[in-house]
mmCIF file of the N, C-alpha and C atoms, coordinates in Angstrom:
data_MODEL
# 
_entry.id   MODEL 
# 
loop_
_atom_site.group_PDB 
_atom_site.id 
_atom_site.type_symbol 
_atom_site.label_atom_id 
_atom_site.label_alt_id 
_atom_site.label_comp_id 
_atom_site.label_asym_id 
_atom_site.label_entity_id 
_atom_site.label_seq_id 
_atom_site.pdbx_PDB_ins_code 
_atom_site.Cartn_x 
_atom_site.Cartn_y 
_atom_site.Cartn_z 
_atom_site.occupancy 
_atom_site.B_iso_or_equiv 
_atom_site.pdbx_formal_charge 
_atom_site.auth_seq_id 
_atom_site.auth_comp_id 
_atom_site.auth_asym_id 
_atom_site.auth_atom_id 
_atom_site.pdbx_PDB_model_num 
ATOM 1   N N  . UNK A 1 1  ? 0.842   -1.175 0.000  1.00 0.00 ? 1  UNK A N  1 
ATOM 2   C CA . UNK A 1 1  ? 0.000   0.000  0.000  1.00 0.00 ? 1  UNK A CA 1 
ATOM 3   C C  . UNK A 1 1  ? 0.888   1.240  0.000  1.00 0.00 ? 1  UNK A C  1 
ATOM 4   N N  . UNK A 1 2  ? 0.632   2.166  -0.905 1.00 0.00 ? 2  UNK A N  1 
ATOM 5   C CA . UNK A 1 2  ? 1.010   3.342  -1.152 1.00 0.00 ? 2  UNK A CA 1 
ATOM 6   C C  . UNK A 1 2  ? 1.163   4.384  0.237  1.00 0.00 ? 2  UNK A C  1 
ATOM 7   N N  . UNK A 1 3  ? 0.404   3.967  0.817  1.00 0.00 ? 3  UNK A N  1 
ATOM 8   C CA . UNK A 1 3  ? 0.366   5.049  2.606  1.00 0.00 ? 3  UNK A CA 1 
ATOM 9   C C  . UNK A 1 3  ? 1.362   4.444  3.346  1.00 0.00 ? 3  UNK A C  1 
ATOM 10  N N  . UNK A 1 4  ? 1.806   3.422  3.028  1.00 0.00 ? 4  UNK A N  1 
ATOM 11  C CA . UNK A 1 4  ? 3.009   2.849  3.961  1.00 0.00 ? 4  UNK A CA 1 
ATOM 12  C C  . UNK A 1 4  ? 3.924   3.175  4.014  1.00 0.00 ? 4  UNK A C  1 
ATOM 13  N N  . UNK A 1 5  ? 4.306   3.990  2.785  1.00 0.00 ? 5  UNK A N  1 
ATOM 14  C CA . UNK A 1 5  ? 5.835   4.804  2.648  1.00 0.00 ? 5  UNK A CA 1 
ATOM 15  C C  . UNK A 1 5  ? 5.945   5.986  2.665  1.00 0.00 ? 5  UNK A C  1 
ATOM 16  N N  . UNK A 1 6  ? 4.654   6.810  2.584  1.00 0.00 ? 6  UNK A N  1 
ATOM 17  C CA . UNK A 1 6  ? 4.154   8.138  2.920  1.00 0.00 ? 6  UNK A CA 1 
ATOM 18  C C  . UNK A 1 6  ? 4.749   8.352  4.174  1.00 0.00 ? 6  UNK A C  1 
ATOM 19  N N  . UNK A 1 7  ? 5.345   8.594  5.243  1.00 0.00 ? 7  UNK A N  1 
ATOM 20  C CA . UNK A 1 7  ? 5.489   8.827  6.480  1.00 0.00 ? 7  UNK A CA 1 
ATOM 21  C C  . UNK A 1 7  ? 7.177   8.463  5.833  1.00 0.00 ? 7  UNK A C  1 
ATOM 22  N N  . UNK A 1 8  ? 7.989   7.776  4.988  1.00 0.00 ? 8  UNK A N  1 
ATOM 23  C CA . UNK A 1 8  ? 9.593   7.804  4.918  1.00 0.00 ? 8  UNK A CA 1 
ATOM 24  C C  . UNK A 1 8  ? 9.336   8.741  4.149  1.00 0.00 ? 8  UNK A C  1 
ATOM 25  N N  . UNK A 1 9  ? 8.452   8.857  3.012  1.00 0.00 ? 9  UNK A N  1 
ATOM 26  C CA . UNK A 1 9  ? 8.950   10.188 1.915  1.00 0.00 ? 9  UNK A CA 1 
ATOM 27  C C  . UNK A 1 9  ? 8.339   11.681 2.616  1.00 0.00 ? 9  UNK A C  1 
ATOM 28  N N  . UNK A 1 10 ? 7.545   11.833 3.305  1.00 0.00 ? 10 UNK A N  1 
ATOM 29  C CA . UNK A 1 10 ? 7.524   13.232 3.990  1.00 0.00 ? 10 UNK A CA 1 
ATOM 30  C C  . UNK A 1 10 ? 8.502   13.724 4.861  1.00 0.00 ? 10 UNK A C  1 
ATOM 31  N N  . UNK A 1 11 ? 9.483   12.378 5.919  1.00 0.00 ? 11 UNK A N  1 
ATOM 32  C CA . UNK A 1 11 ? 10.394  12.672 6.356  1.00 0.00 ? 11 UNK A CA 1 
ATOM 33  C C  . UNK A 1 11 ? 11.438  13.010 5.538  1.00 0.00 ? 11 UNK A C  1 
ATOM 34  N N  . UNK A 1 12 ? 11.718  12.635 4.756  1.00 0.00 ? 12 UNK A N  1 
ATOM 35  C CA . UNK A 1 12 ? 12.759  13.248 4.204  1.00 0.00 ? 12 UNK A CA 1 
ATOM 36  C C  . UNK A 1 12 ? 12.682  14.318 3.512  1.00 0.00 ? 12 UNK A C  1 
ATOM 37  N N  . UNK A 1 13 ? 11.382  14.738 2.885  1.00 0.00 ? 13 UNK A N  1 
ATOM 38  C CA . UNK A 1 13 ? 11.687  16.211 1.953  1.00 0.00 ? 13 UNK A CA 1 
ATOM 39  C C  . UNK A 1 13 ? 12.345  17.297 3.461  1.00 0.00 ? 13 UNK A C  1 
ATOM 40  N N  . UNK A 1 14 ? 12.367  18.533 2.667  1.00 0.00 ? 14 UNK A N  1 
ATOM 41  C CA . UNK A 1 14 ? 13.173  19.640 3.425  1.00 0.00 ? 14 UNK A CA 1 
ATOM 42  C C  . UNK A 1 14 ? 12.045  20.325 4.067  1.00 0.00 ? 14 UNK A C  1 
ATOM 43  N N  . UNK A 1 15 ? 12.010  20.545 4.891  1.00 0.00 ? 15 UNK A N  1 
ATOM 44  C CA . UNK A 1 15 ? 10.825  21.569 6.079  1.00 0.00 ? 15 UNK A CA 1 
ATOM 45  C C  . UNK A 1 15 ? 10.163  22.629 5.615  1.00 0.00 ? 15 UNK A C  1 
ATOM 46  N N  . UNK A 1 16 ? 10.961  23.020 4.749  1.00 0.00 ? 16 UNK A N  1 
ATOM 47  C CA . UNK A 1 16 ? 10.664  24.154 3.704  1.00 0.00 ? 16 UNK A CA 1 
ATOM 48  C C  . UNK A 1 16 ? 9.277   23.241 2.271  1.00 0.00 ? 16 UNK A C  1 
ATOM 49  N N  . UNK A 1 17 ? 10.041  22.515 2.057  1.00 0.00 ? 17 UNK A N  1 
ATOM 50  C CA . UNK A 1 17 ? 8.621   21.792 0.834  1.00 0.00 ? 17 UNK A CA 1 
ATOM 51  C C  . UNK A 1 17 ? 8.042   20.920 1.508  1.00 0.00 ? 17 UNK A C  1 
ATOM 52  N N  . UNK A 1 18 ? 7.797   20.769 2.722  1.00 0.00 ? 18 UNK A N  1 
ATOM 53  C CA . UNK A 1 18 ? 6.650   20.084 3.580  1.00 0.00 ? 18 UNK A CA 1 
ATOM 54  C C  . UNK A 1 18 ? 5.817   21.374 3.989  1.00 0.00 ? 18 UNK A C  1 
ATOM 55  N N  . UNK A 1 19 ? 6.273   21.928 4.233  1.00 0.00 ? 19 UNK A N  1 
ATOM 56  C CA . UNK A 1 19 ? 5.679   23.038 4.904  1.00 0.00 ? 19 UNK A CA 1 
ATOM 57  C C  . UNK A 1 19 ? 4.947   24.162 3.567  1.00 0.00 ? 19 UNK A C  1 
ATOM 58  N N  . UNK A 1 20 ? 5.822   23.813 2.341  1.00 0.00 ? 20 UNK A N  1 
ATOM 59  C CA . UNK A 1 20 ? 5.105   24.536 1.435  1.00 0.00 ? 20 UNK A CA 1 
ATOM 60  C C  . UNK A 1 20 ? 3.609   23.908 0.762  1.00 0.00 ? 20 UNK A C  1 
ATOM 61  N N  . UNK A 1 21 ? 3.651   22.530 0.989  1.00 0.00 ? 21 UNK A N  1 
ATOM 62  C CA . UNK A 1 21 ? 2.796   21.574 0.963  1.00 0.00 ? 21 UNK A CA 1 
ATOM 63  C C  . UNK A 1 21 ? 2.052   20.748 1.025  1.00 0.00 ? 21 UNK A C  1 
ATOM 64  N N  . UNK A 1 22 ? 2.065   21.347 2.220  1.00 0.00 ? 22 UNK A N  1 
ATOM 65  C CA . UNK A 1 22 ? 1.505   20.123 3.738  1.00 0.00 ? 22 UNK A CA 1 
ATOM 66  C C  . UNK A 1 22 ? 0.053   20.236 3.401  1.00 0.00 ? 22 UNK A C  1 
ATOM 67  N N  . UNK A 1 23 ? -0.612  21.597 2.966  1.00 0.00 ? 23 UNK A N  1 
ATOM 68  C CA . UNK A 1 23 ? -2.293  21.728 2.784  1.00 0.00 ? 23 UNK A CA 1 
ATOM 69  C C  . UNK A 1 23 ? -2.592  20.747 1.675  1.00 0.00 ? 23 UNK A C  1 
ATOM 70  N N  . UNK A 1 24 ? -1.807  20.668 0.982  1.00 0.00 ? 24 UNK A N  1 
ATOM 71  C CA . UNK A 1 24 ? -2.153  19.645 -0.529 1.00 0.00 ? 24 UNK A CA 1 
ATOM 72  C C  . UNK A 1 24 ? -2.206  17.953 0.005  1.00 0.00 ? 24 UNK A C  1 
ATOM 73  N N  . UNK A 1 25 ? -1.674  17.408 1.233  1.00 0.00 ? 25 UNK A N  1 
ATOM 74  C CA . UNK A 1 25 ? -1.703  16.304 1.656  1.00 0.00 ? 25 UNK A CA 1 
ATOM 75  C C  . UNK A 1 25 ? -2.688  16.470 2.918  1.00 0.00 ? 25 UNK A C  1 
ATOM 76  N N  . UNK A 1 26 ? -2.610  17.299 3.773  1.00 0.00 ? 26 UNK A N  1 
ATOM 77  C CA . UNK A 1 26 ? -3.691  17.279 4.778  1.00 0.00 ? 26 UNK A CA 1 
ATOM 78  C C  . UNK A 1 26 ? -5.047  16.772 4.562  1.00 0.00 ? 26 UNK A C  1 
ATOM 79  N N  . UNK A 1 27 ? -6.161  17.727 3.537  1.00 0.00 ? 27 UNK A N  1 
ATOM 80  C CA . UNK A 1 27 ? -7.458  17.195 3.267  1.00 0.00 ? 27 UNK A CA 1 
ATOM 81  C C  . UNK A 1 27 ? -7.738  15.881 2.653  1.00 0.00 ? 27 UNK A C  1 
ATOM 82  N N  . UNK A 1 28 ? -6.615  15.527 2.063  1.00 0.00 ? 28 UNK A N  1 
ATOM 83  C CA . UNK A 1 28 ? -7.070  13.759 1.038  1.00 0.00 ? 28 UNK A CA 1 
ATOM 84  C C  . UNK A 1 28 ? -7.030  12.818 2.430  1.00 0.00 ? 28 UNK A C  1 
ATOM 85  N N  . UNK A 1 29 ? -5.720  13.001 3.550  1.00 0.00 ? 29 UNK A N  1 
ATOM 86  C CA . UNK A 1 29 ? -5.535  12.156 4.254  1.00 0.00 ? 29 UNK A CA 1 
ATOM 87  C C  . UNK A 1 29 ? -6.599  12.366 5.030  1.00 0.00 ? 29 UNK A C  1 
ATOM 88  N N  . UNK A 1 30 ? -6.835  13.658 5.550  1.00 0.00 ? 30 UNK A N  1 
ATOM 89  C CA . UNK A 1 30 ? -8.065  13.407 6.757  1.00 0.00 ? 30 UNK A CA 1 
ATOM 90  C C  . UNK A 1 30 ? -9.027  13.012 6.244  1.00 0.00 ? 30 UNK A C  1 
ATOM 91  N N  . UNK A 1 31 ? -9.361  12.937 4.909  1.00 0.00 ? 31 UNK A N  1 
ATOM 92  C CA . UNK A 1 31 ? -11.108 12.487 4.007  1.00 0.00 ? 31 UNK A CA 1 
ATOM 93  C C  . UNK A 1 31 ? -10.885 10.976 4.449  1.00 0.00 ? 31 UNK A C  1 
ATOM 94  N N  . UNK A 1 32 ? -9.286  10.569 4.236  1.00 0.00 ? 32 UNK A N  1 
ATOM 95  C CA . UNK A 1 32 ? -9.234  8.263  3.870  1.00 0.00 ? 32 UNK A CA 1 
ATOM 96  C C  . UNK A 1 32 ? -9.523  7.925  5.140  1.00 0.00 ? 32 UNK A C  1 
ATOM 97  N N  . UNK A 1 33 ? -8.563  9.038  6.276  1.00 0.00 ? 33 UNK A N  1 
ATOM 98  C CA . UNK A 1 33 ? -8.850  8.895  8.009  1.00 0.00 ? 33 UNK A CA 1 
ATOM 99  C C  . UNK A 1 33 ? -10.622 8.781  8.475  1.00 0.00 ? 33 UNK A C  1 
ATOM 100 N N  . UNK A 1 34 ? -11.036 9.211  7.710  1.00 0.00 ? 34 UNK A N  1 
ATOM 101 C CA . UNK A 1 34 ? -12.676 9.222  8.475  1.00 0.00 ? 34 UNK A CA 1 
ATOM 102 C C  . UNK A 1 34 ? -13.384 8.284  7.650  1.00 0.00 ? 34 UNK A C  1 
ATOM 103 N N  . UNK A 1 35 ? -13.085 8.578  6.127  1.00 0.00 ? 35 UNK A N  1 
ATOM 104 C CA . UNK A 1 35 ? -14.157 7.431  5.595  1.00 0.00 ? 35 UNK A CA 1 
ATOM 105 C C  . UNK A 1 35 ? -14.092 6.179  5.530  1.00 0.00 ? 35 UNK A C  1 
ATOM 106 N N  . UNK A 1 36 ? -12.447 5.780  5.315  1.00 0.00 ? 36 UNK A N  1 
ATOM 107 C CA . UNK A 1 36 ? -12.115 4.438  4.601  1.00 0.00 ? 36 UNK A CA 1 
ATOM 108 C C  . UNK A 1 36 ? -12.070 3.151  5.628  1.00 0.00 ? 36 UNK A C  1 
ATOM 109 N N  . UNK A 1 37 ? -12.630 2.443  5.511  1.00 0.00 ? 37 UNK A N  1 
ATOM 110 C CA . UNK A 1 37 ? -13.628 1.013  6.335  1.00 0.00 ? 37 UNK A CA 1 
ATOM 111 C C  . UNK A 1 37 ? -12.583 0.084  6.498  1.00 0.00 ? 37 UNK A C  1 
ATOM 112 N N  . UNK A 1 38 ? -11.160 0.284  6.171  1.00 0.00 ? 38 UNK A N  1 
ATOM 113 C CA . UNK A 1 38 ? -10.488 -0.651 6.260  1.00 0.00 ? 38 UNK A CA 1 
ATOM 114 C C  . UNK A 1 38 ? -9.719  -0.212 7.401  1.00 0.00 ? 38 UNK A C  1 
ATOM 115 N N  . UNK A 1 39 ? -9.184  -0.556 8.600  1.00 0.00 ? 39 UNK A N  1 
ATOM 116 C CA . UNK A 1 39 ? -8.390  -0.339 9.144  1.00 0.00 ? 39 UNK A CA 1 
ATOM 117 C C  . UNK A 1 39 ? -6.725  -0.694 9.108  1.00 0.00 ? 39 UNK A C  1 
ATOM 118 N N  . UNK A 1 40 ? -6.702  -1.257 8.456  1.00 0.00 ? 40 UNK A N  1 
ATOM 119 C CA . UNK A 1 40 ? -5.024  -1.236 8.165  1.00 0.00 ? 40 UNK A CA 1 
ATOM 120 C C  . UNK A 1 40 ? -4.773  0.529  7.311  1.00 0.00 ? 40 UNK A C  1 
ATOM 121 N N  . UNK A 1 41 ? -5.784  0.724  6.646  1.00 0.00 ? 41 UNK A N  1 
ATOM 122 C CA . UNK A 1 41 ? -5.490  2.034  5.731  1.00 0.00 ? 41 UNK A CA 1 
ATOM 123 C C  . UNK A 1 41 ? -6.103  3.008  6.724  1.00 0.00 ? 41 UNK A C  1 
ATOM 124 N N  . UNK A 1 42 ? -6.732  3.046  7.640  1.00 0.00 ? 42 UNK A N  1 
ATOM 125 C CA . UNK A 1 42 ? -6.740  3.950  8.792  1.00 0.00 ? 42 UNK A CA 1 
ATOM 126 C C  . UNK A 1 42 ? -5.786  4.280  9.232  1.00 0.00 ? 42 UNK A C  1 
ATOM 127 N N  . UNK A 1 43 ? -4.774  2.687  9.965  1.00 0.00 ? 43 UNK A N  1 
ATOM 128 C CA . UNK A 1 43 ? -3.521  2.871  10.550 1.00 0.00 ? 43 UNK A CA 1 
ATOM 129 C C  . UNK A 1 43 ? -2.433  3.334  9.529  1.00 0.00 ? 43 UNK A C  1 
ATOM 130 N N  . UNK A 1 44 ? -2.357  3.535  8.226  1.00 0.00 ? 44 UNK A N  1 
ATOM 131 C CA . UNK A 1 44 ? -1.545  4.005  7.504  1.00 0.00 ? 44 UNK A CA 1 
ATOM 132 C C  . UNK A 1 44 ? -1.661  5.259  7.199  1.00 0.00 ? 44 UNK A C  1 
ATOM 133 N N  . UNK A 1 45 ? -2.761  5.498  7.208  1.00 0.00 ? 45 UNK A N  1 
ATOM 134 C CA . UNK A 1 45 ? -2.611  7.198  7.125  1.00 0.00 ? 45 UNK A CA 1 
ATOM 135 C C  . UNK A 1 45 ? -2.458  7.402  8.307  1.00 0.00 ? 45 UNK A C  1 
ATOM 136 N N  . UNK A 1 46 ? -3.025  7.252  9.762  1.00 0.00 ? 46 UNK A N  1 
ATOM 137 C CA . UNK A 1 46 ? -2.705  8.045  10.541 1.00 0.00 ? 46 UNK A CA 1 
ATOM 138 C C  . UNK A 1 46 ? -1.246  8.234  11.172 1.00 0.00 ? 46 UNK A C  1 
ATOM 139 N N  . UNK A 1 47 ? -0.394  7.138  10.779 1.00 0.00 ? 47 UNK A N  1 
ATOM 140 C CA . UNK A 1 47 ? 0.865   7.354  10.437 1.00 0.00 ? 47 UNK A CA 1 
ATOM 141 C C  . UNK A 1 47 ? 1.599   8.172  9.387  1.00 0.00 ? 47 UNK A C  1 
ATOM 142 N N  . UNK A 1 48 ? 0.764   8.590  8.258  1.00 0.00 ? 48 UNK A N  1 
ATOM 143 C CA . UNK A 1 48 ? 1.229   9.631  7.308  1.00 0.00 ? 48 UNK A CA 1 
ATOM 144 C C  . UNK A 1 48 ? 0.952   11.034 7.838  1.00 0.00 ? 48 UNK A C  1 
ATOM 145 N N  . UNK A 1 49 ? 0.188   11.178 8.851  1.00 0.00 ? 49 UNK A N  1 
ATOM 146 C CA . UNK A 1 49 ? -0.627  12.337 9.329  1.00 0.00 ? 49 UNK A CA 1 
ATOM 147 C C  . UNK A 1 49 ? 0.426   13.008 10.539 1.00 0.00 ? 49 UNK A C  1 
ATOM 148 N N  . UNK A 1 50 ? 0.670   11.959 11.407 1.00 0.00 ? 50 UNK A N  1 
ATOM 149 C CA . UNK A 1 50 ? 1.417   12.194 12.275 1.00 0.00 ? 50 UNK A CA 1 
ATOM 150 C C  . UNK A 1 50 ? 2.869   12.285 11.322 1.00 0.00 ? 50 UNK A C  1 
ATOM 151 N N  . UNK A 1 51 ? 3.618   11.507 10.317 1.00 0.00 ? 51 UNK A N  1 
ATOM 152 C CA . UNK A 1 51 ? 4.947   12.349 10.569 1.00 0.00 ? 51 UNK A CA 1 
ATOM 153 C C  . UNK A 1 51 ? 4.481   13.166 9.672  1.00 0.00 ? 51 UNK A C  1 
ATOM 154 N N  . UNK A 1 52 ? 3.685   13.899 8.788  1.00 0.00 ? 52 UNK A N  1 
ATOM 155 C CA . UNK A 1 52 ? 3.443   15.471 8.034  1.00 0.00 ? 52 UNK A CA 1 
ATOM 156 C C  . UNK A 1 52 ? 3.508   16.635 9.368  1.00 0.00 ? 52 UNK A C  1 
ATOM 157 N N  . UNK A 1 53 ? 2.397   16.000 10.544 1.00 0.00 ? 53 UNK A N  1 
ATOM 158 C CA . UNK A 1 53 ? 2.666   16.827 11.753 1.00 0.00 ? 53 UNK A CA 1 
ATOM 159 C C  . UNK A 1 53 ? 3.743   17.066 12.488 1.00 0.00 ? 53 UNK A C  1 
ATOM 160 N N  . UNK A 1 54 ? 4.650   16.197 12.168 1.00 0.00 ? 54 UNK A N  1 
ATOM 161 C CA . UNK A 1 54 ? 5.971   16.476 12.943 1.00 0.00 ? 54 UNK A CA 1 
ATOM 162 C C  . UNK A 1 54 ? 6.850   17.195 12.232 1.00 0.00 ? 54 UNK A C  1 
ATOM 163 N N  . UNK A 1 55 ? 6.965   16.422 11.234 1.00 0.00 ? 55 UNK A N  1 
ATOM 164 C CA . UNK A 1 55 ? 7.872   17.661 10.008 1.00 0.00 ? 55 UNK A CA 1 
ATOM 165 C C  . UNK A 1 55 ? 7.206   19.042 10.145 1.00 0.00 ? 55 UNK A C  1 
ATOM 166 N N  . UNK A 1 56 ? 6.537   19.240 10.500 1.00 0.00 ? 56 UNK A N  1 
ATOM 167 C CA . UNK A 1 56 ? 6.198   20.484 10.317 1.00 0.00 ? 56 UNK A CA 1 
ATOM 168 C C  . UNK A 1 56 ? 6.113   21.721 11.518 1.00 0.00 ? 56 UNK A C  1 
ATOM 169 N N  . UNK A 1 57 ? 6.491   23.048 11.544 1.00 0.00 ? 57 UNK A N  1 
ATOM 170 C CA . UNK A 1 57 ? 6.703   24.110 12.337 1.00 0.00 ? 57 UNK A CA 1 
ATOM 171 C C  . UNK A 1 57 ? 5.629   24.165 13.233 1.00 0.00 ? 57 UNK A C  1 
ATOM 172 N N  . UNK A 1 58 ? 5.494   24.528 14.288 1.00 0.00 ? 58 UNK A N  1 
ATOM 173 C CA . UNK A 1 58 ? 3.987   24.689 15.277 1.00 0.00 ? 58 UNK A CA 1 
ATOM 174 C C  . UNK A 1 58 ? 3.294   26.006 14.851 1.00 0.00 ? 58 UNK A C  1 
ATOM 175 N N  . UNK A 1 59 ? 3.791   26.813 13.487 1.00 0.00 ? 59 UNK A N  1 
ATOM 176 C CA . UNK A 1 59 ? 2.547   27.571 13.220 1.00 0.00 ? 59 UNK A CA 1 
ATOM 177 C C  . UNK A 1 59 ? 2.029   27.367 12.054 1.00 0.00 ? 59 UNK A C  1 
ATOM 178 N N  . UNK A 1 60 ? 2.077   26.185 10.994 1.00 0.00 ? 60 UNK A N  1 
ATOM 179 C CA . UNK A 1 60 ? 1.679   25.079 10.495 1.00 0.00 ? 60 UNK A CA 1 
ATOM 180 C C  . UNK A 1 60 ? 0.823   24.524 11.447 1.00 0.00 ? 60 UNK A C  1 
ATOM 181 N N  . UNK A 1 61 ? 0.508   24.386 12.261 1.00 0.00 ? 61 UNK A N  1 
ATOM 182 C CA . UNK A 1 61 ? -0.204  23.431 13.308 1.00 0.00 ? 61 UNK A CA 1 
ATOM 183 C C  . UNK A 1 61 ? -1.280  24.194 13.631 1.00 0.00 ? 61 UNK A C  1 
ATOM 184 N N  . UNK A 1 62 ? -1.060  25.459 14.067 1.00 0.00 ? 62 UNK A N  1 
ATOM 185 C CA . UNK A 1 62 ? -2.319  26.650 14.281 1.00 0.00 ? 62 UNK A CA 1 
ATOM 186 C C  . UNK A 1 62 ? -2.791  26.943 13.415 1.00 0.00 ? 62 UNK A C  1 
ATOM 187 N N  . UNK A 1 63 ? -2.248  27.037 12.324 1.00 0.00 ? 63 UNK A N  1 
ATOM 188 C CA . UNK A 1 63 ? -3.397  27.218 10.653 1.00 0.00 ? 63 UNK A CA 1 
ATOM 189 C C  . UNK A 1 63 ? -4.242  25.846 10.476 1.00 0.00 ? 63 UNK A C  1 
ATOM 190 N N  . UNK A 1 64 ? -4.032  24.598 10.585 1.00 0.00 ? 64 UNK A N  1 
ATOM 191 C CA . UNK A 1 64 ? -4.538  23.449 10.444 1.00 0.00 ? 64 UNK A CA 1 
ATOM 192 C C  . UNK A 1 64 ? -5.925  23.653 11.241 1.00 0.00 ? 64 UNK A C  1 
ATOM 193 N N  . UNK A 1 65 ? -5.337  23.734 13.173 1.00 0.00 ? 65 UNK A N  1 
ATOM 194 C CA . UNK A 1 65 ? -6.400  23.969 14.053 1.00 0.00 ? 65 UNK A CA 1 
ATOM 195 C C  . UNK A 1 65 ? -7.475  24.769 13.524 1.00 0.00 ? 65 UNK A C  1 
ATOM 196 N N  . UNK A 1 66 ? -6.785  26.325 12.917 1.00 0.00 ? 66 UNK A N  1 
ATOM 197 C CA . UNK A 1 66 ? -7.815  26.903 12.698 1.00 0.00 ? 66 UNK A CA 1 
ATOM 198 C C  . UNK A 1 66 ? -8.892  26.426 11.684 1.00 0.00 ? 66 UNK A C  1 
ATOM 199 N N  . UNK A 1 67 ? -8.367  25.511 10.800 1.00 0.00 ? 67 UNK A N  1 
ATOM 200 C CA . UNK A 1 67 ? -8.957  24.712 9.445  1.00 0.00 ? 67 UNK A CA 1 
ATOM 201 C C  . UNK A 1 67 ? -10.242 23.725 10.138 1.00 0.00 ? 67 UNK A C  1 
ATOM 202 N N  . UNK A 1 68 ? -9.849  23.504 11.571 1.00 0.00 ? 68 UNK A N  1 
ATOM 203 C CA . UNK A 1 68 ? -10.834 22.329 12.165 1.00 0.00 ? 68 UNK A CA 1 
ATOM 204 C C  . UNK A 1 68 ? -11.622 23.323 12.838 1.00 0.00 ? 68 UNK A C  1 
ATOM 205 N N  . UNK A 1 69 ? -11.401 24.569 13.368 1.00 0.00 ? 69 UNK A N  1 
ATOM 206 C CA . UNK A 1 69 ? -12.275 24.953 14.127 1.00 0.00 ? 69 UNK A CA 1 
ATOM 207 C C  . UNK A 1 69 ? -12.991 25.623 13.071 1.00 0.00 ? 69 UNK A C  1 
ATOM 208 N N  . UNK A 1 70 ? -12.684 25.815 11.575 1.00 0.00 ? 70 UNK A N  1 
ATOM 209 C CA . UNK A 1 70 ? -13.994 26.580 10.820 1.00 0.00 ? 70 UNK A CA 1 
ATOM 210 C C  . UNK A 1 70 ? -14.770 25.613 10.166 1.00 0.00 ? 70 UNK A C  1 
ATOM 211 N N  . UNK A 1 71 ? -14.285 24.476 10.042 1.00 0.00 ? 71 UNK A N  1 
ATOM 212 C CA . UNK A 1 71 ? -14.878 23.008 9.948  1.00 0.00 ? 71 UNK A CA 1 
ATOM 213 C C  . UNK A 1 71 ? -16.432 22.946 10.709 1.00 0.00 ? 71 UNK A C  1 
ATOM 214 N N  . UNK A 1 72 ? -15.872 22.805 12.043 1.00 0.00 ? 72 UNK A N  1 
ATOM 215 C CA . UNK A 1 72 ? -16.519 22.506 13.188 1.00 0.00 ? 72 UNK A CA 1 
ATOM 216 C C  . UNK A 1 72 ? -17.223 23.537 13.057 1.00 0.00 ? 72 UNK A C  1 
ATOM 217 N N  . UNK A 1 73 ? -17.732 24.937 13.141 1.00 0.00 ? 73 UNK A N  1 
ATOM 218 C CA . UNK A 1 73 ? -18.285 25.874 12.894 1.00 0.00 ? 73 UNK A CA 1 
ATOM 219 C C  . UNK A 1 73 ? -19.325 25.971 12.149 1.00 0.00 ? 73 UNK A C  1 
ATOM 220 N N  . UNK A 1 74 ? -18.927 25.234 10.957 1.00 0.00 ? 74 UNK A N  1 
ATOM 221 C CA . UNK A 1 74 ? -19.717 25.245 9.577  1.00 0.00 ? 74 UNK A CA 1 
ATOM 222 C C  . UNK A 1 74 ? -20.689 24.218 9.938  1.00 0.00 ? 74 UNK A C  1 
ATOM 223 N N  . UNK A 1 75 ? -20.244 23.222 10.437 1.00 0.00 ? 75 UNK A N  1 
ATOM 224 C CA . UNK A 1 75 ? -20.883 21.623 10.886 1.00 0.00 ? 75 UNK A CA 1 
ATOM 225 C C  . UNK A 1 75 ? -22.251 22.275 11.633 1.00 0.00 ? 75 UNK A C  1 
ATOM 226 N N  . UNK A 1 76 ? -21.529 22.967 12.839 1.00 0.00 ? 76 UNK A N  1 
ATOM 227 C CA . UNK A 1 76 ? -22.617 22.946 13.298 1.00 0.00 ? 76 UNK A CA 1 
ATOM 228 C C  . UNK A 1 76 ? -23.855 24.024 13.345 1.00 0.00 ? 76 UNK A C  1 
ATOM 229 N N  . UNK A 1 77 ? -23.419 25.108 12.339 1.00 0.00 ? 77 UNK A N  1 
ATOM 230 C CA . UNK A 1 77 ? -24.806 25.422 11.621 1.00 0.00 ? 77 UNK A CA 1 
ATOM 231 C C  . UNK A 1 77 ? -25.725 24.850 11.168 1.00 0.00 ? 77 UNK A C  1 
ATOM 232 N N  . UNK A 1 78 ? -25.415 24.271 10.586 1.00 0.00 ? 78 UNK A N  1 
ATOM 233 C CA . UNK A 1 78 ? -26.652 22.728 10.000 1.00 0.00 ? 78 UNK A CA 1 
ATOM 234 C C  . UNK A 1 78 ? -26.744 21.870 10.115 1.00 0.00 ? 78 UNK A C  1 
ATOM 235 N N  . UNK A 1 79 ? -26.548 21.895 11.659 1.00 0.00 ? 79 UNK A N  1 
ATOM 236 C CA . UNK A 1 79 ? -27.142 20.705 12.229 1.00 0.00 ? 79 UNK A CA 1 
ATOM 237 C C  . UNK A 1 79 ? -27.852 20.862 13.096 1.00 0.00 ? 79 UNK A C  1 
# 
């Protein structure tokens, strides 16, 4: 499976093109994290998720948060 090596190839790019790119991998992984019924591909992304989160600066991390709290926001208007 393709998510299994996701977590060696994000470690290695440079902090600089993780960080320039991290939004382009964030939303696909959190969509496979919630929908996908298989749990081995659960446990593989959430291993791709966590090292994108580590490679990455802690204000990378507060733009994300803020991405969940306008999420969460939106959610719960209509509901």
């Amino acid at each position: 499976m393709y998510l299994d090596i996701l977590p060696q190839v994000v470690s290695k790019f440079p902090v600089e093109v993780t960080t320039a790119h991290a939004e382009l991998f964030l939303l696909p992984l959190v969509m496979r994290l919630v929908n996908d019924p298989a749990p081995r591909c659960r446990a593989a992304v959430a291993g791709a998720l966590r090292a994108l989160l580590a490679a990455l600066p802690a204000q990378q991390h507060d733009t994300f948060a803020g991405y969940c709290r306008q999420v969460h926001i939106t959610y719960c208007m209509y509901v």
